[in-house]
N, CA, C and O atoms as a printed pandas DataFrame, in Angstrom:
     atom_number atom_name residue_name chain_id  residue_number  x_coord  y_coord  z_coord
0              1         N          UNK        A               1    0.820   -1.196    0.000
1              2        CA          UNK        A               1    0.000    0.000    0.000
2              3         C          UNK        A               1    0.859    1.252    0.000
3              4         O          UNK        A               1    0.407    2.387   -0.152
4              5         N          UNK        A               2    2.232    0.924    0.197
5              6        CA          UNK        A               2    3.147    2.465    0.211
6              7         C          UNK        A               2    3.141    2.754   -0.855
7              8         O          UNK        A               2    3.074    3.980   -0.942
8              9         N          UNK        A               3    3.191    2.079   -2.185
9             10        CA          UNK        A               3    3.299    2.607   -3.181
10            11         C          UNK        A               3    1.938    3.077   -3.745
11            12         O          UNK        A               3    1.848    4.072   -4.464
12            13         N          UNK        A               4    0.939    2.352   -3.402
13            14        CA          UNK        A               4   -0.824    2.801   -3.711
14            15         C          UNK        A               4   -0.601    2.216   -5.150
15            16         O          UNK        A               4   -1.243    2.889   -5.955
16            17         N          UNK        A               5    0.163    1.085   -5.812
17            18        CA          UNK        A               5    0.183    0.487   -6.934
18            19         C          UNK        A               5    0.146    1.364   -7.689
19            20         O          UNK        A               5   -0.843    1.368   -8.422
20            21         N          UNK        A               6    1.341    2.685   -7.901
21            22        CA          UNK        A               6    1.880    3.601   -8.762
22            23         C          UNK        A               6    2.989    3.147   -9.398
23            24         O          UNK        A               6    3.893    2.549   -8.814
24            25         N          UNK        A               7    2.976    3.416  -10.673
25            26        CA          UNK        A               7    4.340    3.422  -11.271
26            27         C          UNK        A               7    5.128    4.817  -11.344
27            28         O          UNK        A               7    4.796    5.866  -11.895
28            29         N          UNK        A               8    6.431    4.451  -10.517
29            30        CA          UNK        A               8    7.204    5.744  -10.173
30            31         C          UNK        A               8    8.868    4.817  -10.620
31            32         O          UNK        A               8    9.459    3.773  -10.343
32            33         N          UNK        A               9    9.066    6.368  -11.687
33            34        CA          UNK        A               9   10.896    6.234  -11.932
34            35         C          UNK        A               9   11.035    7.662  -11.499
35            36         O          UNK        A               9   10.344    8.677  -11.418
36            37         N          UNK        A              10   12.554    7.161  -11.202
37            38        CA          UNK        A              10   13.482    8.093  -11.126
38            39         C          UNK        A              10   14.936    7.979  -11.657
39            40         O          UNK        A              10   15.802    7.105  -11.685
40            41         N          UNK        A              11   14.793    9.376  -12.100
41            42        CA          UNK        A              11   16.368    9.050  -13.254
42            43         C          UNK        A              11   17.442   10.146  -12.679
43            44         O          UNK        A              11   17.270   11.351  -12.497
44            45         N          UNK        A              12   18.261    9.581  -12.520
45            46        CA          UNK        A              12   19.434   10.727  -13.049
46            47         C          UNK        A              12   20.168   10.991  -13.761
47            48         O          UNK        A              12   20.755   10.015  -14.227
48            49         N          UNK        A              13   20.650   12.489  -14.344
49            50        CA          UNK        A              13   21.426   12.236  -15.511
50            51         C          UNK        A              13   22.050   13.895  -15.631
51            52         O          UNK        A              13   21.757   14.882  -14.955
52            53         N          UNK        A              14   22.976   13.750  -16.724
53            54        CA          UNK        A              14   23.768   14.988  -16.753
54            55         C          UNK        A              14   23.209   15.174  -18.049
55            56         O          UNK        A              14   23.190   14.157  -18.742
56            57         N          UNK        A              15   22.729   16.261  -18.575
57            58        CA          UNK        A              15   22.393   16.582  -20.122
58            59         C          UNK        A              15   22.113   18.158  -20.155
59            60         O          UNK        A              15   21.534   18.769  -19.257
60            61         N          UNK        A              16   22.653   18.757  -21.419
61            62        CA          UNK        A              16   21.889   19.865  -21.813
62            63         C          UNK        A              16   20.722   20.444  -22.431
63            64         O          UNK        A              16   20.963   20.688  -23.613
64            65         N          UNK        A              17   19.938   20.654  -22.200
65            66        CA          UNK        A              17   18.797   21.493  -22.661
66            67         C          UNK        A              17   18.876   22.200  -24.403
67            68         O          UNK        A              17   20.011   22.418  -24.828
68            69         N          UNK        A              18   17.934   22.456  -25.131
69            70        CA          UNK        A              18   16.404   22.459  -24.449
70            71         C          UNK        A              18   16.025   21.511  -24.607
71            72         O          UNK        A              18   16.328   20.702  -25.484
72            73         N          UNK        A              19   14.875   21.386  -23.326
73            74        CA          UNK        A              19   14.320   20.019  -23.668
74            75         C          UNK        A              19   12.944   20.285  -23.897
75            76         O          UNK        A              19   12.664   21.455  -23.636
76            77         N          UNK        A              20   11.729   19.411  -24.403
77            78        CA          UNK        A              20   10.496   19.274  -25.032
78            79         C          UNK        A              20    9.626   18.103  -23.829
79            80         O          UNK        A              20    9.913   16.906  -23.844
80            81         N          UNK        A              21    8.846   18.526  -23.103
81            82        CA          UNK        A              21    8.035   17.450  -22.384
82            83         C          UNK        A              21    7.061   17.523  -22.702
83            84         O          UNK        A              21    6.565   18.632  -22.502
84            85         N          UNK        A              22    6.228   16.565  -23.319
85            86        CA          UNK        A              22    5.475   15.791  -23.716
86            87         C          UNK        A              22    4.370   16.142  -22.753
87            88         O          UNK        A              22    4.533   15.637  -21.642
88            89         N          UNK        A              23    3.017   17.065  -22.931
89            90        CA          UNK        A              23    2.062   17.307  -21.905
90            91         C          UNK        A              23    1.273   16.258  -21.929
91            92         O          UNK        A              23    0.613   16.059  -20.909
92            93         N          UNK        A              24    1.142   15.427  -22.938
93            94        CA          UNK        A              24    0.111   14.014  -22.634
94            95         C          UNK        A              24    0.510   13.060  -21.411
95            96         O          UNK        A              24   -0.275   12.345  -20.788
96            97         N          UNK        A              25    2.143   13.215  -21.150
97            98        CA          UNK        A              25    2.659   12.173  -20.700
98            99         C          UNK        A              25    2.750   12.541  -18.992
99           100         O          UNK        A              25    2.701   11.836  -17.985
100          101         N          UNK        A              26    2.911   14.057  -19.235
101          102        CA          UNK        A              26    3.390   14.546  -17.575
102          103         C          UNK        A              26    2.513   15.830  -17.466
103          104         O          UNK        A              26    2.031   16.425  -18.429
104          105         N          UNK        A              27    2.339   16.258  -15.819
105          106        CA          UNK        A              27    1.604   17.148  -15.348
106          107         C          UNK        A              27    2.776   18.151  -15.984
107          108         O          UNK        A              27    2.491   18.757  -17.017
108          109         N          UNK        A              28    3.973   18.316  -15.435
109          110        CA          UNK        A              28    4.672   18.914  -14.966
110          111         C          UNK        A              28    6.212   18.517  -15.215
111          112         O          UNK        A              28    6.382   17.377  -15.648
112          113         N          UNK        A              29    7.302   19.269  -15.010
113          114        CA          UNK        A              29    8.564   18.532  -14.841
114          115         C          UNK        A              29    9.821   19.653  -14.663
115          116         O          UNK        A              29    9.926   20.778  -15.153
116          117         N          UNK        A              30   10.441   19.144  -14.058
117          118        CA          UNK        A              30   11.400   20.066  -13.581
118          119         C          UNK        A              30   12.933   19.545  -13.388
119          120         O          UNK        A              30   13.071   18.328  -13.510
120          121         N          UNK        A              31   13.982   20.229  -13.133
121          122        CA          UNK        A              31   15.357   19.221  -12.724
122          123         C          UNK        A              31   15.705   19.943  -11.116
123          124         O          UNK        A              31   15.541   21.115  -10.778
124          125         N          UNK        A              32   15.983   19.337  -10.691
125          126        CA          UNK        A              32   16.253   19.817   -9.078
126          127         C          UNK        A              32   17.514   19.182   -8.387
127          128         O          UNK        A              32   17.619   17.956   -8.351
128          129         N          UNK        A              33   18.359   19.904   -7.902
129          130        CA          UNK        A              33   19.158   19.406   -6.856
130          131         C          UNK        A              33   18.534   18.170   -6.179
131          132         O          UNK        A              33   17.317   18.034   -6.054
132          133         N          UNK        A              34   19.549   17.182   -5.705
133          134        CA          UNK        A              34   19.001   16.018   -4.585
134          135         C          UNK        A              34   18.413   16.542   -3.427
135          136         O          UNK        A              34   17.324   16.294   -2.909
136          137         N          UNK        A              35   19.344   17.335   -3.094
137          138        CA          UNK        A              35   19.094   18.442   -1.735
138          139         C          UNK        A              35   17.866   19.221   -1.924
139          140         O          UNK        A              35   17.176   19.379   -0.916
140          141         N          UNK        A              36   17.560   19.615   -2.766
141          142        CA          UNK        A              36   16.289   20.772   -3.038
142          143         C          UNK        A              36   15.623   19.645   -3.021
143          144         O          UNK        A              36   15.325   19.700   -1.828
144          145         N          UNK        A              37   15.055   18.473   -3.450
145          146        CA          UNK        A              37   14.490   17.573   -3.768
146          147         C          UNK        A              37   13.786   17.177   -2.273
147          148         O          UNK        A              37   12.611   17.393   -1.976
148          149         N          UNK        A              38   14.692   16.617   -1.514
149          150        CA          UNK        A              38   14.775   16.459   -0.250
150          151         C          UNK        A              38   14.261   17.518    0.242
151          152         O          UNK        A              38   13.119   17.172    0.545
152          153         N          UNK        A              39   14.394   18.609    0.514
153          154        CA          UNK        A              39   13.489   18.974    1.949
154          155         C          UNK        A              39   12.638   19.725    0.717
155          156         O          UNK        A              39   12.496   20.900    1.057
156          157         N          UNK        A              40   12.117   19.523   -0.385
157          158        CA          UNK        A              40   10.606   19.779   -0.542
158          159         C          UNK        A              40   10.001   18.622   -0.100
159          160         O          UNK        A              40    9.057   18.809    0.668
160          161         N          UNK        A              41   10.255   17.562   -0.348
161          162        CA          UNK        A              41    9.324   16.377    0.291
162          163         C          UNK        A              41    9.401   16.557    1.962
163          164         O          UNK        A              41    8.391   16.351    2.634
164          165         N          UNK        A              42   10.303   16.840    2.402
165          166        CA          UNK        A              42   10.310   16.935    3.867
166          167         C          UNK        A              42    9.517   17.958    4.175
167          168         O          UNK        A              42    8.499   17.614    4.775
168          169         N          UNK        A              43    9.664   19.405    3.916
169          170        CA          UNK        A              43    8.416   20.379    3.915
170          171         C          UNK        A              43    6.774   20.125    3.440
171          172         O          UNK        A              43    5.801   20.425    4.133
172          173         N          UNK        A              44    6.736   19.580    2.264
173          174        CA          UNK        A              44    5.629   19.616    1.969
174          175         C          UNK        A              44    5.091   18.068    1.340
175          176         O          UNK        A              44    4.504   18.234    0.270
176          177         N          UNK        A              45    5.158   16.735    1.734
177          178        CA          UNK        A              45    5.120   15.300    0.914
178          179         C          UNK        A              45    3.483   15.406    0.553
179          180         O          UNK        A              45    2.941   14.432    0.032
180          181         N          UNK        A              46    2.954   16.243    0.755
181          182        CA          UNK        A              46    1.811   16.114    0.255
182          183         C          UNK        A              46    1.751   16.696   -1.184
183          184         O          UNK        A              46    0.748   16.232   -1.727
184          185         N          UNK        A              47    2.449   17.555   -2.043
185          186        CA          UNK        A              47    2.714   17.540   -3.034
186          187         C          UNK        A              47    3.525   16.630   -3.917
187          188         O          UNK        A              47    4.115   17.158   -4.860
188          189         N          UNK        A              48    3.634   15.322   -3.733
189          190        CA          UNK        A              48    4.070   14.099   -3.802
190          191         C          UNK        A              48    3.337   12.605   -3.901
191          192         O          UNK        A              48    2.503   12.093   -3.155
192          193         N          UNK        A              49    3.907   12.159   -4.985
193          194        CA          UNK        A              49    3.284   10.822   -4.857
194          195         C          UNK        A              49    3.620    9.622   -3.649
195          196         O          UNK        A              49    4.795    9.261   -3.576
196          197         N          UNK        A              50    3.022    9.249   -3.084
197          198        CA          UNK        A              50    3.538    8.313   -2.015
198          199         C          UNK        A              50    4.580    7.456   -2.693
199          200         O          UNK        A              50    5.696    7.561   -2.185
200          201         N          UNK        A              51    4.483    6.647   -3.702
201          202        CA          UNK        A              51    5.671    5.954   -4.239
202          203         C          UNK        A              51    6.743    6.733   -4.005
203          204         O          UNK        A              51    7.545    6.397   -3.133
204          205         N          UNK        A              52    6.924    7.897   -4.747
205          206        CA          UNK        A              52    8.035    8.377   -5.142
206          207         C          UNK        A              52    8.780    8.885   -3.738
207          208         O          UNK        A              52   10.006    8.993   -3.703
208          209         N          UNK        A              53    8.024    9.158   -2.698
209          210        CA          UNK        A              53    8.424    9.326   -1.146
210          211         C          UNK        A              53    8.746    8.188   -0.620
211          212         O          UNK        A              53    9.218    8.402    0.497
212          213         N          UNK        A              54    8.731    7.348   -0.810
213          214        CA          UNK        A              54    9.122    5.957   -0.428
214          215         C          UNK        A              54   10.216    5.447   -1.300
215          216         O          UNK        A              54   10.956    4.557   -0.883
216          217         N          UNK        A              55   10.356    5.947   -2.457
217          218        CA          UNK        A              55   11.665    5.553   -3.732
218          219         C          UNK        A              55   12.785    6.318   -3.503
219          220         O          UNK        A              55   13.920    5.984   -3.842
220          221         N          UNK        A              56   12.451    7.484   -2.853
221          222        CA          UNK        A              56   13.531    8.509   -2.906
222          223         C          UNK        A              56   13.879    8.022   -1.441
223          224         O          UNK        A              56   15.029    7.584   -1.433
224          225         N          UNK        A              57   13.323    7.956   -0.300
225          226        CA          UNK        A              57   13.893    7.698    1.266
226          227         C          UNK        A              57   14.482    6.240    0.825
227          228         O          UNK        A              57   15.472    5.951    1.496
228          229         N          UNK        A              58   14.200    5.474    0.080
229          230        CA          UNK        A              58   15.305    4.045   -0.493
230          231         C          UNK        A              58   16.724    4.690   -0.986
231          232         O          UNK        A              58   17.792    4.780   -0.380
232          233         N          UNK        A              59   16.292    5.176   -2.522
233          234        CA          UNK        A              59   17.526    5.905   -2.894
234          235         C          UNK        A              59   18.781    6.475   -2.023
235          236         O          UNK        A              59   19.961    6.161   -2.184
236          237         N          UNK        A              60   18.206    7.469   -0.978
237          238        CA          UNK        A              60   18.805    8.118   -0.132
238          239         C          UNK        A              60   19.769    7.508    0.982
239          240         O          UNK        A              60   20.787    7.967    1.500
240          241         N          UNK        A              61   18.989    6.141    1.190
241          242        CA          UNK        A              61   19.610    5.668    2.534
242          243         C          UNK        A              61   20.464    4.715    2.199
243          244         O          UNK        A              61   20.992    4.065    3.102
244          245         N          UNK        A              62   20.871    4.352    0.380
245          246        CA          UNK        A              62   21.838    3.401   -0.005
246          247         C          UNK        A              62   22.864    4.076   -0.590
247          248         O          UNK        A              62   22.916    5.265   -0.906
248          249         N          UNK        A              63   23.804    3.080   -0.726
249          250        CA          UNK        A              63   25.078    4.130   -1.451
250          251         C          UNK        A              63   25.063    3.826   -2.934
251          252         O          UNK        A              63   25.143    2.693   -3.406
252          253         N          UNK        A              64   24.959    4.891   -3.584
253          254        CA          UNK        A              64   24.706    4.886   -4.809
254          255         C          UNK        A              64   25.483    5.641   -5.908
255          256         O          UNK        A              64   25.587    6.792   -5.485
256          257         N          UNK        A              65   26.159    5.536   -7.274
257          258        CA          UNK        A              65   26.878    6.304   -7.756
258          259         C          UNK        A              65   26.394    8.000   -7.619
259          260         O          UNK        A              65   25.167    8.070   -7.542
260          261         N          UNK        A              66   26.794    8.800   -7.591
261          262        CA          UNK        A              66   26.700   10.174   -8.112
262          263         C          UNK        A              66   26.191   10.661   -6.347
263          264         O          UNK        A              66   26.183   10.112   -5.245
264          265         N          UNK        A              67   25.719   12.332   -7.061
265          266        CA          UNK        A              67   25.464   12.753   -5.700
266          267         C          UNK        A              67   24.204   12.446   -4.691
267          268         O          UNK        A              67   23.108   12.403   -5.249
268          269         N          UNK        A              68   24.229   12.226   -3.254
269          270        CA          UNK        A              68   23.086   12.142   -2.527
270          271         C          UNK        A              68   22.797   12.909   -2.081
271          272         O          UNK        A              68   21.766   12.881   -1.409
């Protein structure tokens, strides 16, 4: 039930712009620091999908290439 049977990715990546998002596919989209990332969910997880609050506190608490 943490995930509420959502499909949630998360990517990281280094690339330059511009980029084109697809409004059929997404509300919204943005690139954010890990850190900025982090305490918006900590401030506000209600602007958040429960998956992705549960994918990212995984992400976070393993050691993983690049920055945390």
């Amino acid at each position: 039930a943490e995930t509420d049977q959502e499909h949630v990715w998360v990517y990281r990546c280094e690339a330059e712009g511009p980029f084109t998002l697809d409004p059929l596919e997404i509300e919204r989209g943005g690139w954010f620091a890990p850190e900025e990332a982090t305490r918006w969910m900590s401030e506000r997880p209600e602007d958040f999908a429960s998956a992705l609050l549960a994918i990212w506190a995984l992400l976070r608490s393993r050691s993983y290439p690049g920055p945390a």
